[in-house]
C-alpha positions as YAML, in Angstrom:
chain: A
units: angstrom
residues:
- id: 1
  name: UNK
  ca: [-29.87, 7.85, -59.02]
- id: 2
  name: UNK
  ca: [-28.27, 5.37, -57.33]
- id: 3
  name: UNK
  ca: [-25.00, 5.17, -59.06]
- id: 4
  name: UNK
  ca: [-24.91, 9.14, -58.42]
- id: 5
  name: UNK
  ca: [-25.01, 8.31, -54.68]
- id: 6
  name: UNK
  ca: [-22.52, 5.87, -54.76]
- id: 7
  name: UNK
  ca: [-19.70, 8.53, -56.47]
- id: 8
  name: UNK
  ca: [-20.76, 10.95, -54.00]
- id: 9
  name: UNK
  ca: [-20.08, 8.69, -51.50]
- id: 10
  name: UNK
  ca: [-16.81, 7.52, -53.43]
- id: 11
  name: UNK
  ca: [-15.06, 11.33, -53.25]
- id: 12
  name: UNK
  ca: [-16.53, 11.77, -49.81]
- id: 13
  name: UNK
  ca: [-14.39, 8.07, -48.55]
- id: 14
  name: UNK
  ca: [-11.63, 9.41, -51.50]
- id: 15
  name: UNK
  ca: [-11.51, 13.14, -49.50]
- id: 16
  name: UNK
  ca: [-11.39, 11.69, -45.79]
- id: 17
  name: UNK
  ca: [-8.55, 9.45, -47.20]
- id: 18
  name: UNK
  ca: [-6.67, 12.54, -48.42]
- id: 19
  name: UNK
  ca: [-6.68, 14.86, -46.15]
- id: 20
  name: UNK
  ca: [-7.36, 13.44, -42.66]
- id: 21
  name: UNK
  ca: [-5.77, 9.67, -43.17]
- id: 22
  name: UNK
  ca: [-2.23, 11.16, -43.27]
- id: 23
  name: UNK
  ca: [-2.76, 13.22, -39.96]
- id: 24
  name: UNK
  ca: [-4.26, 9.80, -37.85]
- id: 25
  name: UNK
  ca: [-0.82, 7.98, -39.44]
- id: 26
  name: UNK
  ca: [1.39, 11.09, -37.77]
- id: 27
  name: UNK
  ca: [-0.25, 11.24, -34.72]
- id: 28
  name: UNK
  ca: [0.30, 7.68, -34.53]
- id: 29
  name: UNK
  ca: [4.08, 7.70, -35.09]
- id: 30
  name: UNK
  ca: [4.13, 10.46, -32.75]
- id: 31
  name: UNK
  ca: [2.71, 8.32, -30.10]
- id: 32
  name: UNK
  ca: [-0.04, 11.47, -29.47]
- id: 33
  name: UNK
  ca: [-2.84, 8.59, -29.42]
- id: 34
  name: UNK
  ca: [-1.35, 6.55, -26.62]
- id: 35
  name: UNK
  ca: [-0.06, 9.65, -24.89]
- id: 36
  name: UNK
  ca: [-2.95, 11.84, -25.09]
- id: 37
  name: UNK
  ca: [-3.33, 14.92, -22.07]
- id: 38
  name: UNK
  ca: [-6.07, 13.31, -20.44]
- id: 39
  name: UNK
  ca: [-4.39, 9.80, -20.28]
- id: 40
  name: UNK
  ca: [-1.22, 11.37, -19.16]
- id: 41
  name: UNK
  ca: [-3.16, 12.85, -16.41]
- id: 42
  name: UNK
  ca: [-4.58, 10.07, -15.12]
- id: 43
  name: UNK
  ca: [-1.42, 8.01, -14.97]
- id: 44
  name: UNK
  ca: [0.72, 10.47, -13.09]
- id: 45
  name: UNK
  ca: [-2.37, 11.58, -10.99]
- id: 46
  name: UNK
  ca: [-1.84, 9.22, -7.89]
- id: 47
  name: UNK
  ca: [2.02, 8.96, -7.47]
- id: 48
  name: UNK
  ca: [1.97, 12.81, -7.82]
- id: 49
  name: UNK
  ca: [-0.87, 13.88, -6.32]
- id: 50
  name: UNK
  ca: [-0.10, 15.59, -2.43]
- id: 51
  name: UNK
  ca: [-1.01, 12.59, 0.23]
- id: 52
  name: UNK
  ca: [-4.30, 12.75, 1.88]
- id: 53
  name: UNK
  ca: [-4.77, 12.95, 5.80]
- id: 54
  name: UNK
  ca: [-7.24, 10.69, 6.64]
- id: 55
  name: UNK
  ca: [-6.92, 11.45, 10.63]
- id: 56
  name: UNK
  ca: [-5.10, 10.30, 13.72]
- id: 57
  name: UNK
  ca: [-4.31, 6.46, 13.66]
- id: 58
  name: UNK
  ca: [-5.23, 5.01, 16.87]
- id: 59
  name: UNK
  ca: [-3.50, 4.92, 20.18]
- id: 60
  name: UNK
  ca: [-1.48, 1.48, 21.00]
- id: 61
  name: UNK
  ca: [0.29, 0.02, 24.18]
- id: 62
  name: UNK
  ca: [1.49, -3.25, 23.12]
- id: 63
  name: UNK
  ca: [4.75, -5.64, 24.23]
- id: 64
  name: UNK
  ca: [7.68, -5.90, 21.74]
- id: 65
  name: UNK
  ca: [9.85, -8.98, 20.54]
- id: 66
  name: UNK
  ca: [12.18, -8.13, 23.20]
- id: 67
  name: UNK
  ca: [9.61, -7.83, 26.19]
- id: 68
  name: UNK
  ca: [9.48, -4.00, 26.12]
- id: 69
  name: UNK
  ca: [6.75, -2.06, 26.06]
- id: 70
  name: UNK
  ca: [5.37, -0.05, 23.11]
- id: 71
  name: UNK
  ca: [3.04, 2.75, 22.65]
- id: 72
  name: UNK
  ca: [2.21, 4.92, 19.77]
- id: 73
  name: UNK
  ca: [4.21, 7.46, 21.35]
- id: 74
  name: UNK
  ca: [7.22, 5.29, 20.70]
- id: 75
  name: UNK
  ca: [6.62, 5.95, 16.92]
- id: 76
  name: UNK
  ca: [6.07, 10.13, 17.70]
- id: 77
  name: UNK
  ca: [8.18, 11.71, 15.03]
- id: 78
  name: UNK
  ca: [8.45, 8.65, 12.83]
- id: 79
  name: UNK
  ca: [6.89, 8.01, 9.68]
- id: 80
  name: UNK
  ca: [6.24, 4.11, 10.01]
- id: 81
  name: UNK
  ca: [4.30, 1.42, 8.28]
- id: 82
  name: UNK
  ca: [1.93, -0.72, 10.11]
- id: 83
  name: UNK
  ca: [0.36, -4.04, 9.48]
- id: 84
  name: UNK
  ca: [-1.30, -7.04, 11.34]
- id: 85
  name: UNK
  ca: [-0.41, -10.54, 10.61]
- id: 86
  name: UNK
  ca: [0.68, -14.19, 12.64]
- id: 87
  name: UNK
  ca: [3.84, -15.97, 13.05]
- id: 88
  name: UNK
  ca: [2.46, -19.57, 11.75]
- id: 89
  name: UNK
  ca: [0.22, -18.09, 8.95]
- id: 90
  name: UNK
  ca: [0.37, -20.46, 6.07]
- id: 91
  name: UNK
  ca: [-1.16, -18.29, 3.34]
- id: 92
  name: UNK
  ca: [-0.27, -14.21, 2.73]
- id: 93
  name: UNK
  ca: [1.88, -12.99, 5.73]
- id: 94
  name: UNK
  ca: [5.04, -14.81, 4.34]
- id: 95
  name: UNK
  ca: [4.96, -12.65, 1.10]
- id: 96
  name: UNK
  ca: [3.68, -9.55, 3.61]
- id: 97
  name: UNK
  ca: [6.96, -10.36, 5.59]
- id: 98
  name: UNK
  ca: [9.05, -10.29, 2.52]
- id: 99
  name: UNK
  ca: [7.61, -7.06, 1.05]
- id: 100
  name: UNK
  ca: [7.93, -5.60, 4.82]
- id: 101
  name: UNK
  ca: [11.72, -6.74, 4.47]
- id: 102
  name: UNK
  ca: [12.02, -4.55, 1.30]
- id: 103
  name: UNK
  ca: [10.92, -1.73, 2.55]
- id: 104
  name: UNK
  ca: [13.31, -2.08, 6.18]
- id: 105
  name: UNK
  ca: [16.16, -2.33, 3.86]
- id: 106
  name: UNK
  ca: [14.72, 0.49, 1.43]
- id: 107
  name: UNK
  ca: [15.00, 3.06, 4.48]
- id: 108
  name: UNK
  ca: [17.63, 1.07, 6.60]
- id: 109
  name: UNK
  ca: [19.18, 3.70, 9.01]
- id: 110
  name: UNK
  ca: [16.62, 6.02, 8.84]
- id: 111
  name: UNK
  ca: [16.74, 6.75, 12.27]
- id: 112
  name: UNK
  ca: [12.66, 8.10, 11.39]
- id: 113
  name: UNK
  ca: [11.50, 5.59, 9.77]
- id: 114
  name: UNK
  ca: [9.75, 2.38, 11.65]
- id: 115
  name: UNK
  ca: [7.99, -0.44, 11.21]
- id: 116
  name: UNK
  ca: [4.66, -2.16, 13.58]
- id: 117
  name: UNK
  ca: [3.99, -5.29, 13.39]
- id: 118
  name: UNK
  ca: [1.20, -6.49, 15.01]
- id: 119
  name: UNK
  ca: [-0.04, -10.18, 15.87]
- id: 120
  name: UNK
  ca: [-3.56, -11.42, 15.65]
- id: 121
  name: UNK
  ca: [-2.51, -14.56, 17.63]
- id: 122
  name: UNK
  ca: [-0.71, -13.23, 20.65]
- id: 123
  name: UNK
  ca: [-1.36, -16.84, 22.67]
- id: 124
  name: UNK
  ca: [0.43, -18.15, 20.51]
- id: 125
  name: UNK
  ca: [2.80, -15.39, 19.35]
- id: 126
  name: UNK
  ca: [4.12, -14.25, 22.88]
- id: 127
  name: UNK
  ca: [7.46, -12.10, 22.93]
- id: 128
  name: UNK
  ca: [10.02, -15.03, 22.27]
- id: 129
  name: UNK
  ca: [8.36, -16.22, 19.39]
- id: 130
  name: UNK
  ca: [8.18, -12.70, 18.29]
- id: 131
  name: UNK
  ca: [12.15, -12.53, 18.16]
- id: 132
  name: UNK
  ca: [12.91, -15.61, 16.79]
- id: 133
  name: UNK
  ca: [10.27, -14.74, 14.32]
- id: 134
  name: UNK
  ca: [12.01, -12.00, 13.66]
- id: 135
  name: UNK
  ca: [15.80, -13.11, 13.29]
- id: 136
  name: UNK
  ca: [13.92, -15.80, 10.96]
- id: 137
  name: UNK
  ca: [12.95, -13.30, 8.25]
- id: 138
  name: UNK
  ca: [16.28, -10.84, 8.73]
- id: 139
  name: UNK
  ca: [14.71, -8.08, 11.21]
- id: 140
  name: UNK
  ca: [17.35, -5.75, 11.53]
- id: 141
  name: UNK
  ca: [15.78, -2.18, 12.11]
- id: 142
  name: UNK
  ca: [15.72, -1.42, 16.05]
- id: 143
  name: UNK
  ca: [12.56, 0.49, 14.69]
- id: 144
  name: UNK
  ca: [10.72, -2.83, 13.43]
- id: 145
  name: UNK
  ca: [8.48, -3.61, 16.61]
- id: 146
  name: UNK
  ca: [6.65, -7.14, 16.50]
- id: 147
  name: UNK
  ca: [3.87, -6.56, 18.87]
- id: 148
  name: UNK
  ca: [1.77, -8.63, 20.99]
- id: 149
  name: UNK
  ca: [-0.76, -8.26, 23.84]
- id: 150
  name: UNK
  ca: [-4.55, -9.41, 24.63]
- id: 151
  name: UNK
  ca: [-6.48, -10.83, 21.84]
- id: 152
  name: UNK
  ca: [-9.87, -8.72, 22.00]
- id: 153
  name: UNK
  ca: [-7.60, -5.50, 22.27]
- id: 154
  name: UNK
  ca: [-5.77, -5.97, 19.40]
- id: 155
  name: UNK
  ca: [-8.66, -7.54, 16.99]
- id: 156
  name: UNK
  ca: [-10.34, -4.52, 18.76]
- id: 157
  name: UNK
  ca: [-7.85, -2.48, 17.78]
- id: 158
  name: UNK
  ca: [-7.50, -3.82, 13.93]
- id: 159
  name: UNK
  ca: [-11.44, -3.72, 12.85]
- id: 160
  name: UNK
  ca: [-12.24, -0.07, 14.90]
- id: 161
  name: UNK
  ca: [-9.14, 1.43, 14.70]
- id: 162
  name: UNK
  ca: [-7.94, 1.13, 11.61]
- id: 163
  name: UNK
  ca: [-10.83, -0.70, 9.89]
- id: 164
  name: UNK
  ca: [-7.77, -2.87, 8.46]
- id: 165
  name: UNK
  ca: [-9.93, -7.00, 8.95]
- id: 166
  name: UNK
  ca: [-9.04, -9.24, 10.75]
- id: 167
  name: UNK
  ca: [-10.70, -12.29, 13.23]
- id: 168
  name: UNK
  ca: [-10.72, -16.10, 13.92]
- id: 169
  name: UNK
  ca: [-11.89, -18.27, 11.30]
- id: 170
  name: UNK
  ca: [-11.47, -22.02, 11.93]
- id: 171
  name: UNK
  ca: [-11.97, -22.92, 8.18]
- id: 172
  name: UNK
  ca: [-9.10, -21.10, 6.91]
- id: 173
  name: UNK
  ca: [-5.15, -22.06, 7.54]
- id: 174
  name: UNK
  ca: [-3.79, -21.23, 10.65]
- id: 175
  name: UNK
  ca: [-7.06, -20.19, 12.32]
- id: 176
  name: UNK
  ca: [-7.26, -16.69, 11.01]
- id: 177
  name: UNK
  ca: [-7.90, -14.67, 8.50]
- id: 178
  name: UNK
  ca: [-6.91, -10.81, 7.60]
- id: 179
  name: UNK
  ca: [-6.41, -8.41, 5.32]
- id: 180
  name: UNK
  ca: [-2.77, -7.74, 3.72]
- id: 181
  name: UNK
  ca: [-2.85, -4.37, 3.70]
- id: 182
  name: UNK
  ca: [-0.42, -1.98, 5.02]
- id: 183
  name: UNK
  ca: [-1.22, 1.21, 6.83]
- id: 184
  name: UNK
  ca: [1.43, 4.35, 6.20]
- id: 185
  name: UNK
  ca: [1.80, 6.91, 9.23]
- id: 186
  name: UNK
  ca: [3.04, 10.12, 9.08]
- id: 187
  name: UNK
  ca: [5.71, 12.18, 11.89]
- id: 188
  name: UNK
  ca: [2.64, 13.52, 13.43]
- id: 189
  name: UNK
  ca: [0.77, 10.19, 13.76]
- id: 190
  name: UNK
  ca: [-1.78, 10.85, 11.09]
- id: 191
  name: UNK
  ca: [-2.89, 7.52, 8.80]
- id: 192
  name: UNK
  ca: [-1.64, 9.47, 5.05]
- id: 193
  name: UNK
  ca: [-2.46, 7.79, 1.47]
- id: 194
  name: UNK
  ca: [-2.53, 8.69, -1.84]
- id: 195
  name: UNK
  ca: [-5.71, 8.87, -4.12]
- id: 196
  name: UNK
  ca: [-7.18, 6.97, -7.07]
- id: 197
  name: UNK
  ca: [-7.40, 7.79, -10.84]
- id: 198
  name: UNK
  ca: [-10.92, 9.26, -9.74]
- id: 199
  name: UNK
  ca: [-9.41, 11.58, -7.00]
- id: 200
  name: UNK
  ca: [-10.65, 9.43, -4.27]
- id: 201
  name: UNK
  ca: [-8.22, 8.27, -0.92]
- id: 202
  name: UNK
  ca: [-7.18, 4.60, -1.36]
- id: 203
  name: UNK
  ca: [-6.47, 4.54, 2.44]
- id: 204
  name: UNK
  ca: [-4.10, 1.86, 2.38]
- id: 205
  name: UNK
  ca: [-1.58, 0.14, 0.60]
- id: 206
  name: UNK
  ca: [-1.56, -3.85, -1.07]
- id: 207
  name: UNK
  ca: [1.00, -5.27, 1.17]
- id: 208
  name: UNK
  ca: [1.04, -8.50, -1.24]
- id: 209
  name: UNK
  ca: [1.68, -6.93, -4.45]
- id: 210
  name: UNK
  ca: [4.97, -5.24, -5.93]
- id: 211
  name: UNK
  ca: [3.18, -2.15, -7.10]
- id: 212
  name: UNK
  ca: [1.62, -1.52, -3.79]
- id: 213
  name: UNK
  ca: [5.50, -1.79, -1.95]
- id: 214
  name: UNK
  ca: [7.06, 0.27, -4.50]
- id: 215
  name: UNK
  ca: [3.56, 2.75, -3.91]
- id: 216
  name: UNK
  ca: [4.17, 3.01, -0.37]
- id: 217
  name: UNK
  ca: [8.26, 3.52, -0.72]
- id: 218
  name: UNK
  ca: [7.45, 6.40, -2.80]
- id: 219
  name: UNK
  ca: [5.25, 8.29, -0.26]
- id: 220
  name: UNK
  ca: [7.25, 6.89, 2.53]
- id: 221
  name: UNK
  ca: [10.28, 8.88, 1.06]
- id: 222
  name: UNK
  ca: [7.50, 11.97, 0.45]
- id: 223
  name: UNK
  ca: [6.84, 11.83, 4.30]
- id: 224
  name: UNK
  ca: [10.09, 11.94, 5.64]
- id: 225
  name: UNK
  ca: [10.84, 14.96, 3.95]
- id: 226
  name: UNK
  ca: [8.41, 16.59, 5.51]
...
């Protein structure tokens, strides 16, 4: 009985091997594996995908790098990336600077595009140091706002407004810490994103990473055709 079992088993293994084997190799070659519908979906999903409206970003009055004042009105037809950082941080806003350059000279001339950057360490970071700040890194946009003002406003401003962290922390380098994300604002002043592979709103963009700038130049050029 047992030998029967194992022939029957034999042309079963000996039939699979004919007649499906041949149509896994194909499918293969043809890349349909990799590529299936539902993977194809998911990987164009986010880029694609319409940007969500998450709501109005807050209202600002700040002082610029060259002593001027700034609102969000300023920024009223605009699309414009914002982000919150310090002049003497030793740790991510370097590499947030030099991914904020990239995207300046991505949409240089734009006259509706601009840029906010704001400082969690305006004692320190007052107008001047702003500018030279700025010249330091290659500011060239008359868009690109470096913005300072009072302390508790503008930490206020970062945790309740836009829920983007950031506060004093004597442990860390420099004094404080923060997140490096970037925050993407639409003509009409509404904070805009794109969603997850699940559907869900990311809400901001990785500031520190390549595939978050090249993320955010892609809906940046979305917005501003609009």
């Amino acid at each position: 009985m047992k030998s029967k079992s194992y022939i029957g088993i034999s042309l079963v293994i000996l039939v699979f091997g004919i007649i499906f084997v041949p149509k896994i190799v194909n499918r293969i070659k043809g890349n349909d594996v990799v590529e299936g519908q539902r993977v194809d979906q998911v990987s164009t999903h986010r880029s694609d995908a319409k940007l969500e409206t998450i709501g109005p970003a807050p209202k600002f009055e700040l002082t610029n790098q060259h002593n001027q004042k700034i609102t969000n009105v300023d920024f009223a037809g605009k699309v414009y990336v914002l982000e919150f950082f310090f002049t003497t941080c030793p740790t991510i806003c370097p590499k947030m600077n030099a991914n904020m350059i990239e995207i300046q000279n991505k949409f240089f001339g734009n006259p509706n595009f601009g840029i906010a950057s704001i400082t969690i360490n305006p004692e320190y970071d007052t107008p001047q140091v702003l500018k030279d700040h700025a010249d330091l890194i290659g500011v060239k946009s008359s868009n690109w706002h470096m913005l300072t003002g009072d302390q508790d406003y503008i930490l206020g401003l970062s945790n309740k407004g836009f829920n983007l962290y950031a506060g004093k922390n004597s442990k860390v380098g420099g004094g404080f810490e923060h997140s490096g994300l970037f925050a993407l604002i639409d003509k009409n002043g509404n904070i805009r994103c794109r969603q997850d592979e699940y559907g869900n709103p990311i809400l901001y963009y990785d500031g520190l990473e390549k595939q978050g700038v090249k993320a955010i130049q892609q809906d940046i050029a979305k917005l501003l055709k609009e």
